[in-house]
Every structure is written in C-alpha cells, then in structure tokens.
C-alpha positions as CSV (number, residue, x, y, z in Angstrom):
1,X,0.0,0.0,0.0
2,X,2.6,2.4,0.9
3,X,4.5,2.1,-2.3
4,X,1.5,2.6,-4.8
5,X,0.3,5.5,-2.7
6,X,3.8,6.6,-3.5
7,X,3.6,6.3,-7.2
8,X,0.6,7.8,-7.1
9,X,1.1,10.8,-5.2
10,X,4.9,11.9,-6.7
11,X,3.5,13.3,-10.0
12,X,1.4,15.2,-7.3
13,X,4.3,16.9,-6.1
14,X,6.0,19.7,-7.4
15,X,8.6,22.5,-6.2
16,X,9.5,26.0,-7.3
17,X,12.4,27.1,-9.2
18,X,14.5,29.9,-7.7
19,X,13.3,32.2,-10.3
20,X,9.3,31.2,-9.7
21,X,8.2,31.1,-13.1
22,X,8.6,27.4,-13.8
23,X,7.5,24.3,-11.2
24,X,8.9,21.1,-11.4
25,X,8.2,17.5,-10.3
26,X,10.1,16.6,-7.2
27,X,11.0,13.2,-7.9
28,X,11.4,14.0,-11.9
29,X,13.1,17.0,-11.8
30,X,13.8,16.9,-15.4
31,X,9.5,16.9,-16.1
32,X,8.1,20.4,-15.5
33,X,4.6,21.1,-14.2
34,X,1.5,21.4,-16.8
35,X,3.2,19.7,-19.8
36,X,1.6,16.9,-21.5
37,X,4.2,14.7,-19.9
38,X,2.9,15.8,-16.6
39,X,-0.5,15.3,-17.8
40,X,-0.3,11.7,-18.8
41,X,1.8,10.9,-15.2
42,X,-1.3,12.3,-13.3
43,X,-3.9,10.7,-14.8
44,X,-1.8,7.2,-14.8
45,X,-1.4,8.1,-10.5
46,X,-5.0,9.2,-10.2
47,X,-5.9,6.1,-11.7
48,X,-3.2,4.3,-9.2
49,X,-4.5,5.9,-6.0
50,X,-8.0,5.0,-7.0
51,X,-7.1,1.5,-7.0
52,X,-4.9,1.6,-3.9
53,X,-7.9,3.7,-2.1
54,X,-9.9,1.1,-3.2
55,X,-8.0,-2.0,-2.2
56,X,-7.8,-0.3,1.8
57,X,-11.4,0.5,1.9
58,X,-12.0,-3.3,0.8
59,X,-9.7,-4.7,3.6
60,X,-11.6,-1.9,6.2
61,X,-14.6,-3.1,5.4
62,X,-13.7,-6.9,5.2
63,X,-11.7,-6.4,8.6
64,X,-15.3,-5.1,10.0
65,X,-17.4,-8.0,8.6
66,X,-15.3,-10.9,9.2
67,X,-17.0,-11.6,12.2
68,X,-20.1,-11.9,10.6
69,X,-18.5,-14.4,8.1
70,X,-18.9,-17.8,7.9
71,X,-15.8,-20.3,8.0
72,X,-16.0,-20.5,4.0
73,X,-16.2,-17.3,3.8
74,X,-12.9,-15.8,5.8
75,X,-11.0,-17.8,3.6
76,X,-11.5,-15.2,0.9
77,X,-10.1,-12.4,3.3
78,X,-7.6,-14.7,5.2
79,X,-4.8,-12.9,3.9
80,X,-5.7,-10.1,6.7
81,X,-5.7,-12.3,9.8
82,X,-3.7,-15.1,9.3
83,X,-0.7,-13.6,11.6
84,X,-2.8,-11.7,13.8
85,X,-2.3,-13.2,17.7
C-alpha cells in the first residue's frame, strides 16, 4: 500500500524554481509542471490511487465483517488475519 500511494502521489508533487516562473516534479526533476508529460503521469497516478484507495477500503470493510463471516467465507479475506495473535 505504501509504495503505490507513492507512485501515485509523486506526479502530485511539485517544487518552485528559484526564479518562480517554472515548477517542477520533485522526484522528476527533469518533467516540469502542466506539460503533457505531466499530464499523462497524473492521470496514470490518479488512476493508481483509485485502486490503492480502493484495495484499503476493501480490507476496512472486510476487517469489519469478518465476524459476521462464515468459516467458508474468511477464507477469501484470510490474507488479513492469518498472523494476527
């Protein structure tokens, strides 16, 4: 989760130059702010976070429903508590 939110946030992220008339991506220096290139890498992480927001509001919402789970049915979300003691 951590990484994709990552991905997904750093074309979010962008700095000043000195002289103020031209931003930059923090992680992609070299990719300024507004250009097509930075156009396609924000839609491509919107798209990311979507799915990563998705993914945690799935394992919320399993993690508040297992107990009403039958046996069968934990196996589907037994990823979440198989280490939990």
């Amino acid at each position: 989760f951590p990484t994709m939110a990552n991905v997904g946030l750093s074309p979010m992220m962008c700095y000043s130059h000195p002289g103020g008339q031209m931003h930059s991506l923090m992680k992609y220096s070299n990719t300024f702010c507004g250009t097509s290139d930075h156009v396609i890498m924000l839609s491509v992480g919107t798209v990311s976070l979507t799915f990563t927001t998705g993914f945690l509001a799935l394992c919320i919402w399993a993690a508040c429903k297992a107990p009403q789970f039958s046996w069968q049915g934990q196996a589907a979300v037994k990823f979440l508590f198989a280490d939990f003691r």
